[in-house]
SESEMAR-935652 format. One record per atom (N, C-alpha, C): x, y, z; residue in three letters. Coordinates in steps of 0.1 Angstrom, whole numbers, padded with zeros to 4 digits, always signed. Layout:
<pts>
XYZALA ...
</pts>
This chain:
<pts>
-0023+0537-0260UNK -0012+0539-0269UNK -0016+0538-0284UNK -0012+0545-0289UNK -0017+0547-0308UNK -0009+0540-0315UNK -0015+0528-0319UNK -0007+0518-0330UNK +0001+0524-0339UNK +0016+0522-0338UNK +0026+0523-0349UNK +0029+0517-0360UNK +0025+0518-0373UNK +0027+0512-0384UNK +0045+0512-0388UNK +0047+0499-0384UNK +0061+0492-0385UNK +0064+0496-0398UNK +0078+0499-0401UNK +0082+0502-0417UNK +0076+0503-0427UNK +0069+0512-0425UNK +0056+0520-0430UNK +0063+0523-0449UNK +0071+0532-0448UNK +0074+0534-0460UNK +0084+0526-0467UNK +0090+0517-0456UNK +0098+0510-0467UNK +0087+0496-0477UNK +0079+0493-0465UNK +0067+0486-0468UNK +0060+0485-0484UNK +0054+0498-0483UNK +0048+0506-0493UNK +0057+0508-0503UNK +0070+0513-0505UNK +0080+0514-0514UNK +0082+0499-0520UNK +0080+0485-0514UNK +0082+0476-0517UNK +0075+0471-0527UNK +0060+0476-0524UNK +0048+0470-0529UNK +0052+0481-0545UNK +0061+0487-0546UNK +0062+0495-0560UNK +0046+0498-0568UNK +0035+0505-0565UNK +0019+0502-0565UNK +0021+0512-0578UNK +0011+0507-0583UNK +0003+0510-0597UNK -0009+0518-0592UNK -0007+0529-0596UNK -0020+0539-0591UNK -0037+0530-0599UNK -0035+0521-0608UNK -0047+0515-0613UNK -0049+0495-0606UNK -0033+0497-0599UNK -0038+0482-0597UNK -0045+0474-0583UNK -0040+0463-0580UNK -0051+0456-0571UNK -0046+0453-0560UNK -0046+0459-0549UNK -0038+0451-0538UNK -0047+0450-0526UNK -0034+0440-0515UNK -0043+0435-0507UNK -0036+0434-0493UNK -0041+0439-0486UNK -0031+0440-0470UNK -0040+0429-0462UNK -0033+0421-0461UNK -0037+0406-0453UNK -0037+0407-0437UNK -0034+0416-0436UNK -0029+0424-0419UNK -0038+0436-0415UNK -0052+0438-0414UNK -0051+0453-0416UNK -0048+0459-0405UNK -0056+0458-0391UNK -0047+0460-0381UNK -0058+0473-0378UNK -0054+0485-0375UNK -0056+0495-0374UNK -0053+0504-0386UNK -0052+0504-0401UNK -0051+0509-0409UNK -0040+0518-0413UNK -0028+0514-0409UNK -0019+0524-0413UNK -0016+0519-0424UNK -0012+0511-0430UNK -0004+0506-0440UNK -0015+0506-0450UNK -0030+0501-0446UNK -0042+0502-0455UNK -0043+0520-0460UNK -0040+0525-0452UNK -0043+0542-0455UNK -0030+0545-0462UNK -0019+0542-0463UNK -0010+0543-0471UNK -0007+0538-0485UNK -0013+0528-0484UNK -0012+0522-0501UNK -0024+0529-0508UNK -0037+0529-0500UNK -0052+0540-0504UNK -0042+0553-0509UNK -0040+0559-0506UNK -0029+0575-0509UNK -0022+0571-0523UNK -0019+0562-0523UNK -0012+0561-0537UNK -0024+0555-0548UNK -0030+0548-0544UNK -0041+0546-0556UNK -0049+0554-0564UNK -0053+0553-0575UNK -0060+0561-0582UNK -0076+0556-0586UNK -0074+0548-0597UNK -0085+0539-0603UNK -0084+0525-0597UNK -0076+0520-0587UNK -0071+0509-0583UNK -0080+0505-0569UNK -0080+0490-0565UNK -0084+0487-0555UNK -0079+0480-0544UNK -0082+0484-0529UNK -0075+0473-0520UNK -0082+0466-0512UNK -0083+0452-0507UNK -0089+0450-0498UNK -0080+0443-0490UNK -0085+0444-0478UNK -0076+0445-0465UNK -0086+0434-0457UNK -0080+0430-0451UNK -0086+0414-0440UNK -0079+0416-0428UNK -0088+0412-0421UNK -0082+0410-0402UNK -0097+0404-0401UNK -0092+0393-0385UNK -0100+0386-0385UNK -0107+0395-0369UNK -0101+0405-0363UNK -0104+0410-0356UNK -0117+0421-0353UNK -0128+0419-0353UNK -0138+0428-0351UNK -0135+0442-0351UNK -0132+0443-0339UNK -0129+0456-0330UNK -0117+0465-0345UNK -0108+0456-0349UNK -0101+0462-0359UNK -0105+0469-0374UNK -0112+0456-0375UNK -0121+0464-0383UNK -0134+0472-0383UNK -0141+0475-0372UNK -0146+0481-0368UNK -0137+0502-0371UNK -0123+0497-0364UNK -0119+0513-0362UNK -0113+0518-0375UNK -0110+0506-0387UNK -0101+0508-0393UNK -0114+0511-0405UNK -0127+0512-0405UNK -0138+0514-0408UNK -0137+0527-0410UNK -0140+0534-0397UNK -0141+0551-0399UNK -0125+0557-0402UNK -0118+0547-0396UNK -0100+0555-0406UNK -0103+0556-0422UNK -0106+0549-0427UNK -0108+0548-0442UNK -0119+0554-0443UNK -0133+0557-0441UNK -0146+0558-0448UNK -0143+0571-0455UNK -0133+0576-0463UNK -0132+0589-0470UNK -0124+0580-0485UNK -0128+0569-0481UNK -0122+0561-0495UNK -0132+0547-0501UNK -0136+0556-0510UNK -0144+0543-0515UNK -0138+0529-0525UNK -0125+0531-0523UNK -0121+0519-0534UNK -0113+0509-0523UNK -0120+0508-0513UNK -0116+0496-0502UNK -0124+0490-0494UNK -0125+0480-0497UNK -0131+0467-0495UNK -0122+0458-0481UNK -0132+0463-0468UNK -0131+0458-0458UNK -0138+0442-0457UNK -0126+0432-0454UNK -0133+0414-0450UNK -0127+0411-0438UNK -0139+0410-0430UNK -0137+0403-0417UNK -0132+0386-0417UNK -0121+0386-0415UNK -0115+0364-0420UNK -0103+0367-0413UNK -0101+0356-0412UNK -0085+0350-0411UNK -0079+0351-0427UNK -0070+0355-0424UNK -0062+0358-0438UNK -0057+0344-0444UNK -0063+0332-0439UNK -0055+0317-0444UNK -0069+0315-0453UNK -0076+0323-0454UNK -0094+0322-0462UNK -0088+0332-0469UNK -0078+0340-0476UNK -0076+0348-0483UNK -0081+0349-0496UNK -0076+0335-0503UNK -0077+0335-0521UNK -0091+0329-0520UNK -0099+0325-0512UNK -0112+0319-0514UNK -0122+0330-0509UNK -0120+0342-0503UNK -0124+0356-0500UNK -0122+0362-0514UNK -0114+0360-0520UNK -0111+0373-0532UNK -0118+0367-0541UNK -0119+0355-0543UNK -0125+0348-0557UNK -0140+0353-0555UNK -0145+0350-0541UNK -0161+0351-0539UNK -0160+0371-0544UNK -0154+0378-0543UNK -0152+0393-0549UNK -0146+0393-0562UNK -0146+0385-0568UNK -0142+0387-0583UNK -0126+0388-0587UNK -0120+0386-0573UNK -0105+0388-0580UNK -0098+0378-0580UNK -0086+0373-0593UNK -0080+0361-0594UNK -0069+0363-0593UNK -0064+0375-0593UNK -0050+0379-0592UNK -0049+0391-0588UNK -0035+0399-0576UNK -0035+0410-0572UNK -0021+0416-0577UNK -0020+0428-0579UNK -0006+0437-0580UNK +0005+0434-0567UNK -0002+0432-0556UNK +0009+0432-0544UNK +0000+0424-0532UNK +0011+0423-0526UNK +0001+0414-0514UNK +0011+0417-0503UNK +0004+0427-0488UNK +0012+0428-0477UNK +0008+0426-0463UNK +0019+0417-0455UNK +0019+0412-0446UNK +0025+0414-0434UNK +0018+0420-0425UNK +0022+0432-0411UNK +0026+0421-0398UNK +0031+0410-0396UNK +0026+0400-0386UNK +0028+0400-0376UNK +0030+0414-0369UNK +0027+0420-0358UNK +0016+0423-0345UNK +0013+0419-0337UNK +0001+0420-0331UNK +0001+0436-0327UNK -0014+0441-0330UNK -0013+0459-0330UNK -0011+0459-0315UNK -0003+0473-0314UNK -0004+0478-0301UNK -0014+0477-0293UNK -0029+0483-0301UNK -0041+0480-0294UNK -0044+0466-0288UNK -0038+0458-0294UNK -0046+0444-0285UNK -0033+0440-0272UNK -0023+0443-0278UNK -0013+0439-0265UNK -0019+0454-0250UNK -0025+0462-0257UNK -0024+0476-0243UNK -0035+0473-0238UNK -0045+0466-0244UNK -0057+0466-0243UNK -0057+0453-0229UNK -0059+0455-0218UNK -0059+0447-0211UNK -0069+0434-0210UNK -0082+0436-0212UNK -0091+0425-0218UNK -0093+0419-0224UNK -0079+0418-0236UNK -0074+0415-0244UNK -0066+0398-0243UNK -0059+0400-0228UNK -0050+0390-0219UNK -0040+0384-0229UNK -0034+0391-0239UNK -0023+0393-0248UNK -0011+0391-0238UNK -0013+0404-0228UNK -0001+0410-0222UNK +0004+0407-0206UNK +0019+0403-0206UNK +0021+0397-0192UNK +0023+0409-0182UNK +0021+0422-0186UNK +0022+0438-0181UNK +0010+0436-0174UNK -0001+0435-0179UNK -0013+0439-0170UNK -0018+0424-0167UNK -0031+0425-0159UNK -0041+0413-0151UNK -0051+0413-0156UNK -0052+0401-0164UNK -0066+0401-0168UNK -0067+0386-0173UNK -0080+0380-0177UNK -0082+0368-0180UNK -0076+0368-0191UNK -0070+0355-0193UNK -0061+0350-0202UNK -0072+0345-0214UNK -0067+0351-0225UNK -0074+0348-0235UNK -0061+0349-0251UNK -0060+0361-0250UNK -0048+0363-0266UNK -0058+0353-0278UNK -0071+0360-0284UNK -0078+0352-0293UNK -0075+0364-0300UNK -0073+0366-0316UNK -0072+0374-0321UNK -0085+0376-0327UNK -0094+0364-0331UNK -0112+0362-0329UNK -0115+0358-0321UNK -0126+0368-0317UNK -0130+0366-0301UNK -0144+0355-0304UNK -0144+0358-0315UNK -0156+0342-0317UNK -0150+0331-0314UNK -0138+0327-0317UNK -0133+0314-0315UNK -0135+0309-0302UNK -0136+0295-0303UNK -0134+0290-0290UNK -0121+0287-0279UNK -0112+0283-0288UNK -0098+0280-0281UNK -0092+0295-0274UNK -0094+0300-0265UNK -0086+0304-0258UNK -0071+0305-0253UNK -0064+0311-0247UNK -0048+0308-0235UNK -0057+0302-0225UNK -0068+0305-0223UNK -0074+0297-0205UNK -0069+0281-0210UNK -0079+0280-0221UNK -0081+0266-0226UNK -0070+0256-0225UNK -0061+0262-0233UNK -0047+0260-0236UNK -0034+0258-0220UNK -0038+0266-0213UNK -0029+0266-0201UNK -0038+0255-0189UNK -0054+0255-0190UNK -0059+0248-0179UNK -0061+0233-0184UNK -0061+0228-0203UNK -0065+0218-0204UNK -0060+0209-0213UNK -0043+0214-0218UNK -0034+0208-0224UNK -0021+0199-0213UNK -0023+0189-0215UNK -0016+0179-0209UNK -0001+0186-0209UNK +0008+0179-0204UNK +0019+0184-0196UNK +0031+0183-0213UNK +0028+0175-0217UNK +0034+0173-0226UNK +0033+0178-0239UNK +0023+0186-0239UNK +0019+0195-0253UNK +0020+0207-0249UNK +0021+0209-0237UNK +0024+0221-0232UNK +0044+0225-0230UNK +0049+0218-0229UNK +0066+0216-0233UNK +0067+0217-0248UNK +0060+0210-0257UNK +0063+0214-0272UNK +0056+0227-0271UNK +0044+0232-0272UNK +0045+0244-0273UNK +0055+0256-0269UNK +0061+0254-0258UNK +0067+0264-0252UNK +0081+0264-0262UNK +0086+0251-0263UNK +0101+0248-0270UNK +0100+0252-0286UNK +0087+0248-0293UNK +0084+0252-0306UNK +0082+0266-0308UNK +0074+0273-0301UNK +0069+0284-0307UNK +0072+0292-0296UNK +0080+0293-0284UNK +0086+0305-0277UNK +0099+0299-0274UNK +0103+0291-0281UNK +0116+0284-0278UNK +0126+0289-0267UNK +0116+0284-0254UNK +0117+0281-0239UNK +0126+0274-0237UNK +0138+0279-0232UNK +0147+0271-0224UNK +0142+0260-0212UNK +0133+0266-0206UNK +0132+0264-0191UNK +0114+0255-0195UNK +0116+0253-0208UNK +0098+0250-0211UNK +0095+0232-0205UNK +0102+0227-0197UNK +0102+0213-0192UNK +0091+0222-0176UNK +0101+0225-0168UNK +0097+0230-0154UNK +0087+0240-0149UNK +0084+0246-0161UNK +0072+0255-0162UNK +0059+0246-0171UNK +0061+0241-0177UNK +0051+0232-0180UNK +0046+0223-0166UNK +0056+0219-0159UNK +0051+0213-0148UNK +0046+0221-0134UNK +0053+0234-0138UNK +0048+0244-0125UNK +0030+0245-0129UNK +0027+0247-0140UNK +0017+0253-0141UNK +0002+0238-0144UNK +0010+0225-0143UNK +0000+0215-0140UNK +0001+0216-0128UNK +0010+0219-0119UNK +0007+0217-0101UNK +0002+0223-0096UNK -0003+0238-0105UNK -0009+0248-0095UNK -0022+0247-0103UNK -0026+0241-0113UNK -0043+0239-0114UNK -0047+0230-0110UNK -0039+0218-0108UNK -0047+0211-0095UNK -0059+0214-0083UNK -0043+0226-0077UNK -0057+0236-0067UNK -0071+0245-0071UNK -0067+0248-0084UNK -0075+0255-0093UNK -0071+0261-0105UNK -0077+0264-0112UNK -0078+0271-0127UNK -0067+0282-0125UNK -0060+0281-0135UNK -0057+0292-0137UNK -0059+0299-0144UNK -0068+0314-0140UNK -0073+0321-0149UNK -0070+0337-0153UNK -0059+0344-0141UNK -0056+0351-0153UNK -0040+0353-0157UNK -0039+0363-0163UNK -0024+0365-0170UNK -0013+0369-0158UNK -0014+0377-0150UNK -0003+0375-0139UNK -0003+0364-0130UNK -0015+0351-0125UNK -0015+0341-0121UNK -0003+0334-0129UNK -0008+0337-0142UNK +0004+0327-0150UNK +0017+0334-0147UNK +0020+0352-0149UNK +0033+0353-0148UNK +0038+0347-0132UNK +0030+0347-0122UNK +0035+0342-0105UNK +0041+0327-0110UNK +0035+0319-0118UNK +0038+0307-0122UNK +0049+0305-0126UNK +0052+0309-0142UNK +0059+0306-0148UNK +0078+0312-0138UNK +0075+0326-0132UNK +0087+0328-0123UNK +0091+0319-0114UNK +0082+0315-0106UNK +0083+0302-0098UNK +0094+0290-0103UNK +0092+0289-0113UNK +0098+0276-0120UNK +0115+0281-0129UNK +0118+0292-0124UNK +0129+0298-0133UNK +0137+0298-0124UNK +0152+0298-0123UNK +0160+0302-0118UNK +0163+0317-0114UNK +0173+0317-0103UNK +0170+0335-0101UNK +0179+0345-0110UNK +0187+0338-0115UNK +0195+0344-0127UNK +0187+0350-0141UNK +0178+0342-0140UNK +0169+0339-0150UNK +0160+0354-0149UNK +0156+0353-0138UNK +0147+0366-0134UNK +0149+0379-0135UNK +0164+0374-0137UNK +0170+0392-0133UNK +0177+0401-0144UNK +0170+0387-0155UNK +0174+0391-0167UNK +0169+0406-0178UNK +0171+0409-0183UNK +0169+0426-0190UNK +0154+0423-0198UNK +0148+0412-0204UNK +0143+0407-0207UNK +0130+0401-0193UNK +0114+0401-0202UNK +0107+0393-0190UNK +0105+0383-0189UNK +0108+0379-0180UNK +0105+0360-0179UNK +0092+0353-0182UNK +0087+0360-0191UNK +0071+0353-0194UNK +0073+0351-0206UNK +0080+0362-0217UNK +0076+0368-0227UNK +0077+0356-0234UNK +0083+0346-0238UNK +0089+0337-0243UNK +0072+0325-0243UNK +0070+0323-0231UNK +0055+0314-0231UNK +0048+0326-0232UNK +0044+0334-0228UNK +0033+0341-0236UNK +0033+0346-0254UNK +0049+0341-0260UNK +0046+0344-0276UNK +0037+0329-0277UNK +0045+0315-0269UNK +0041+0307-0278UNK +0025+0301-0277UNK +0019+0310-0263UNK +0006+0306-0261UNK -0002+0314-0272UNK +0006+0326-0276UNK -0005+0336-0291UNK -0005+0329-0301UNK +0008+0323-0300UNK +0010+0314-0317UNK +0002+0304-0316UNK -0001+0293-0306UNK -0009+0282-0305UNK -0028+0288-0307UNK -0028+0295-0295UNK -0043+0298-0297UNK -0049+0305-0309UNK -0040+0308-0321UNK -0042+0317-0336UNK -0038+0308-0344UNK -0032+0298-0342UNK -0025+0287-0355UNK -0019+0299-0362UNK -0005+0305-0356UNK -0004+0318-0363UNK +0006+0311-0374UNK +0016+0301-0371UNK +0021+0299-0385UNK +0014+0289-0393UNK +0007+0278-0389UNK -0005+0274-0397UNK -0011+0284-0408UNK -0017+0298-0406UNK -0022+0301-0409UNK -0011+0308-0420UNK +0001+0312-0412UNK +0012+0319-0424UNK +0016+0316-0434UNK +0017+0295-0433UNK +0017+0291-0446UNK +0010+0287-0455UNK -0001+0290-0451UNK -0010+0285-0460UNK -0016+0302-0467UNK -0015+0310-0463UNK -0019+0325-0468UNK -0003+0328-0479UNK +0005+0326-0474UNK +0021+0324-0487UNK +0017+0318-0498UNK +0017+0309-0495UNK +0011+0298-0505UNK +0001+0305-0514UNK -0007+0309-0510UNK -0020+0314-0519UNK -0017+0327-0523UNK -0011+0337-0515UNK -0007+0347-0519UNK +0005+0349-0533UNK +0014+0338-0530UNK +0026+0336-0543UNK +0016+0331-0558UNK +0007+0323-0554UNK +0004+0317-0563UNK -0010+0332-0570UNK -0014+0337-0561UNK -0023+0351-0574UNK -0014+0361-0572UNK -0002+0361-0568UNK +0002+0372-0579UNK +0005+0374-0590UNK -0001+0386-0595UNK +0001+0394-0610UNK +0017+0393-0613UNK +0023+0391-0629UNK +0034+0396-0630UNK +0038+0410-0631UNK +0050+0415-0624UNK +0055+0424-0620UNK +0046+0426-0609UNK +0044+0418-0601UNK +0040+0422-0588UNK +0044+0417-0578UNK +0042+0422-0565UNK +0052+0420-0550UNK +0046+0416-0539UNK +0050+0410-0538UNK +0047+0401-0521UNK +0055+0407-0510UNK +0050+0416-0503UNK +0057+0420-0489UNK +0055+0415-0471UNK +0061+0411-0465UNK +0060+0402-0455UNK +0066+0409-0443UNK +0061+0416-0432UNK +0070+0421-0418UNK +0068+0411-0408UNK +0077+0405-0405UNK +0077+0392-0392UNK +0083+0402-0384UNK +0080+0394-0370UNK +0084+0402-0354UNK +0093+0393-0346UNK +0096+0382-0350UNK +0102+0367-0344UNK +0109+0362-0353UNK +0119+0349-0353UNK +0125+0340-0358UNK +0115+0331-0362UNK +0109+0326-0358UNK +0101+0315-0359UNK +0094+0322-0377UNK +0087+0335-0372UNK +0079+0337-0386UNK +0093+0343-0402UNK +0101+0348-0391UNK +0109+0351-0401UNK +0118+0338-0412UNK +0122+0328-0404UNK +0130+0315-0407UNK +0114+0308-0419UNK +0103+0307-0417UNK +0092+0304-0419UNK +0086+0314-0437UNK +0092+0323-0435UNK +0092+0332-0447UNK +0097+0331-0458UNK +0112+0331-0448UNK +0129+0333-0455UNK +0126+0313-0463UNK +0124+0309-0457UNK +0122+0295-0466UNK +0115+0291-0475UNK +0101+0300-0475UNK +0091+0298-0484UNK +0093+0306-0497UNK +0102+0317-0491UNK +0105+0325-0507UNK +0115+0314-0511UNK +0124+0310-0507UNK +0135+0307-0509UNK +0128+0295-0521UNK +0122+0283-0513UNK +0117+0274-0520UNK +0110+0278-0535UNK +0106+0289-0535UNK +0093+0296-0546UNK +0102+0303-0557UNK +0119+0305-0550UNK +0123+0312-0564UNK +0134+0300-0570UNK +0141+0288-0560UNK +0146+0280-0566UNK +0138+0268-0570UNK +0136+0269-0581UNK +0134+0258-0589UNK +0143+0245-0591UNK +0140+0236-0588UNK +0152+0222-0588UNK +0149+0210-0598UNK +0164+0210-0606UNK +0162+0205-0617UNK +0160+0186-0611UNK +0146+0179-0619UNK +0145+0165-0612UNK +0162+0155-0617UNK +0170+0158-0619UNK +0182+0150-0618UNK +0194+0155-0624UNK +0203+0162-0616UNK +0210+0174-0619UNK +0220+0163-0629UNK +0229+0143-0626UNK +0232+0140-0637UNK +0235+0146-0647UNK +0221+0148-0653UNK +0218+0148-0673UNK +0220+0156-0672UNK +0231+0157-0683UNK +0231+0171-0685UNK +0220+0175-0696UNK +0221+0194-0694UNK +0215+0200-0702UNK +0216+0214-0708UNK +0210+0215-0717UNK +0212+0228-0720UNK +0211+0246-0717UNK +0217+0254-0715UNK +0215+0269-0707UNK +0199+0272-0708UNK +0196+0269-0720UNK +0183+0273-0723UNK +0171+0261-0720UNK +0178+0253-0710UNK +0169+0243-0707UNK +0163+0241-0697UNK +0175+0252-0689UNK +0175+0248-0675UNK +0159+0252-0670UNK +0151+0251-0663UNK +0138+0253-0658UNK +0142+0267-0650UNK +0136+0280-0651UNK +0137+0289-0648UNK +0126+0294-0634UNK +0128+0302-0627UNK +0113+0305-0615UNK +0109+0314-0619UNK +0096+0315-0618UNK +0088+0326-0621UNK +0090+0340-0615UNK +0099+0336-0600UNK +0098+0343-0589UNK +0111+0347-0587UNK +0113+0358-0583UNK +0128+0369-0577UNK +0126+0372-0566UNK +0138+0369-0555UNK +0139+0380-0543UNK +0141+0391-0546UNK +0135+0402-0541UNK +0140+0416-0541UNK +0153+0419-0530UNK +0150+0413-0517UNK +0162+0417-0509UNK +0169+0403-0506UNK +0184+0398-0508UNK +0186+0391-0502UNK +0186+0392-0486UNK +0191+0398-0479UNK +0191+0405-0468UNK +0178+0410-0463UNK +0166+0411-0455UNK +0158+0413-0449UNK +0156+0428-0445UNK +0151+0440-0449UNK +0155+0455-0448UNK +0146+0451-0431UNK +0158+0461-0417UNK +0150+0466-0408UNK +0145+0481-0403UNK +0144+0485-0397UNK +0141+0499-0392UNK +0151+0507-0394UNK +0146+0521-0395UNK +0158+0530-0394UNK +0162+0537-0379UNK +0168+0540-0379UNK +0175+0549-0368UNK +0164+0554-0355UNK +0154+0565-0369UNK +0150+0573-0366UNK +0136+0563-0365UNK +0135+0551-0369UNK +0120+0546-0363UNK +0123+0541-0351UNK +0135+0536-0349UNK +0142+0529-0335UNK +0139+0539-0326UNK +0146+0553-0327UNK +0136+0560-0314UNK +0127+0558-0308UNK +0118+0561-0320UNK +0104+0562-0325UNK +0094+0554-0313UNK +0098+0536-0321UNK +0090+0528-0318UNK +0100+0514-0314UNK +0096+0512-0297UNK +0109+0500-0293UNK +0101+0490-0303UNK +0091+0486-0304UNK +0084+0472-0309UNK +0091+0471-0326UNK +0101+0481-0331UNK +0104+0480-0343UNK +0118+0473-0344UNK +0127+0473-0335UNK +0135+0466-0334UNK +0141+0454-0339UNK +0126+0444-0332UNK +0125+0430-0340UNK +0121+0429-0354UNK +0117+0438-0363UNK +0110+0440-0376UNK +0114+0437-0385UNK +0115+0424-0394UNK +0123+0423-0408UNK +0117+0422-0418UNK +0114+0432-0430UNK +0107+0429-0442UNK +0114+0423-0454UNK +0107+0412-0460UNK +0111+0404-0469UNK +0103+0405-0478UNK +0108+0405-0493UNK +0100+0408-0504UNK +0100+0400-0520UNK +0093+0396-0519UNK +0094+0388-0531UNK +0088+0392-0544UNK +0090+0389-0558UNK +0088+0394-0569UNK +0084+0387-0580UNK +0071+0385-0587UNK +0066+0378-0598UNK +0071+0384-0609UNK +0077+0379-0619UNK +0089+0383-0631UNK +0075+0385-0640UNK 
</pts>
């Protein structure tokens, strides 16, 4: 299946790009959104990060008809310490896709996906050591219930935590439908017959765990708010509550400024002002016509922030 670039133009519309300026897609993915801001540039540059080989590997010959893009193999939480070692201290825009591509969820080898069988893995660097094996065969009963309740916020994350210590007793469990036979086992039958799959929920929060994916989200905000250029834009697509609630806070925090003792009074022109503006209060999602399109767009909220 051919990776869909989620809210492609509203994305790009957000980043409002300077045909001479500097941007930086923290997501590259399979290059759509990199090949889209490239199209608007002129004299300007972008560099784009994924920590995923294979991605940047393909997203290599998508681009190689553009020389003002600077492919870096990292985790995007090495962001501002990646651009410095390249000369840059500040960028025009900074955008954030936090989507896992089509290709790694289709890609069965991958063990992303509770659709196919295959060894459980969901590393988005396959250098890394931590694994889903690791995580499901060798996390104690009780870090395995916070994961499930934190980061796939599992109803049922007590009794499937305990389904899947009882069944590696007999052995490992090693791949992805082993786990989906598990985790159904421990659900109710109501639960099963629901429109929704009964995994999806512990297989988000095993991707979040084995990637430190919001670890890694706040600490790339953080660095990203802090080099941008004035008049420039921070754009962010989350796929979940977890990343979206996690966003929606960090702008929030970055544009209200709090006075240290509201008491004293003070003057209009005293008050401590932010550097920073939402562009949307409201989170823009898909249109109509991407909804056809693409089911994975559904969940899609883009948030945008703005250096005055």
């Amino acid at each position: 299946m051919e990776h869909y670039s989620v809210l492609l133009q509203e994305s790009i519309n957000a980043l409002h790009i300077k045909p001479n300026g500097i941007y930086v897609d923290g997501t590259l993915g399979r290059g759509g959104h990199s090949e889209a801001i490239l199209k608007e540039l002129k004299d300007g540059r972008l560099y784009a990060f994924d920590k995923d080989e294979t991605a940047i590997r393909e997203s290599a010959e998508r681009l190689k008809g553009y020389s003002n893009c600077t492919l870096i193999r990292s985790d995007f939480r090495y962001l501002k310490e990646e651009l410095l070692k390249a000369g840059v201290t500040e960028a025009d825009g900074f955008l954030f896709d936090l989507g896992v591509s089509s290709p790694q969820f289709d890609d069965p080898e991958r063990g992303f996906s509770y659709r196919y069988d295959a060894r459980l893995d969901m590393r988005m660097d396959r250098s890394q050591a931590l694994s889903a094996y690791e995580v499901v065969n060798q996390y104690d009963e009780k870090d395995l219930v916070r994961i499930f309740k934190d980061y796939g916020e599992e109803p049922f994350a007590k009794p499937i935590a305990k389904a899947i210590v009882a069944a590696r007793k007999n052995k490992p469990v090693t791949t992805t439908l082993e786990l989906v036979d598990i985790i159904k086992s421990a659900l109710p039958q109501k639960v099963l017959f629901k429109h929704k799959h009964p995994a999806k929920q512990v297989f988000q929060a095993l991707r979040i765990e084995v990637n430190d994916e919001l670890g890694a989200l706040r600490e790339v905000l953080s660095q990203a708010i802090s080099m941008l250029s004035h008049d420039g834009y921070l754009a962010v697509i989350t796929f979940h509550s977890l990343e979206d609630r996690l966003v929606k806070q960090t702008f929030h925090d970055t544009v209200n400024v709090d006075r240290a003792d509201r008491k004293i009074p003070v003057l209009p022109n005293e008050i401590p002002q932010s550097e920073y503006e939402l562009v949307n209060r409201k989170p823009i999602e898909a249109s109509t016509g991407e909804l056809e399109e693409n089911n994975r767009s559904h969940s899609a909220k883009l948030r945008v922030i703005r250096r005055k």
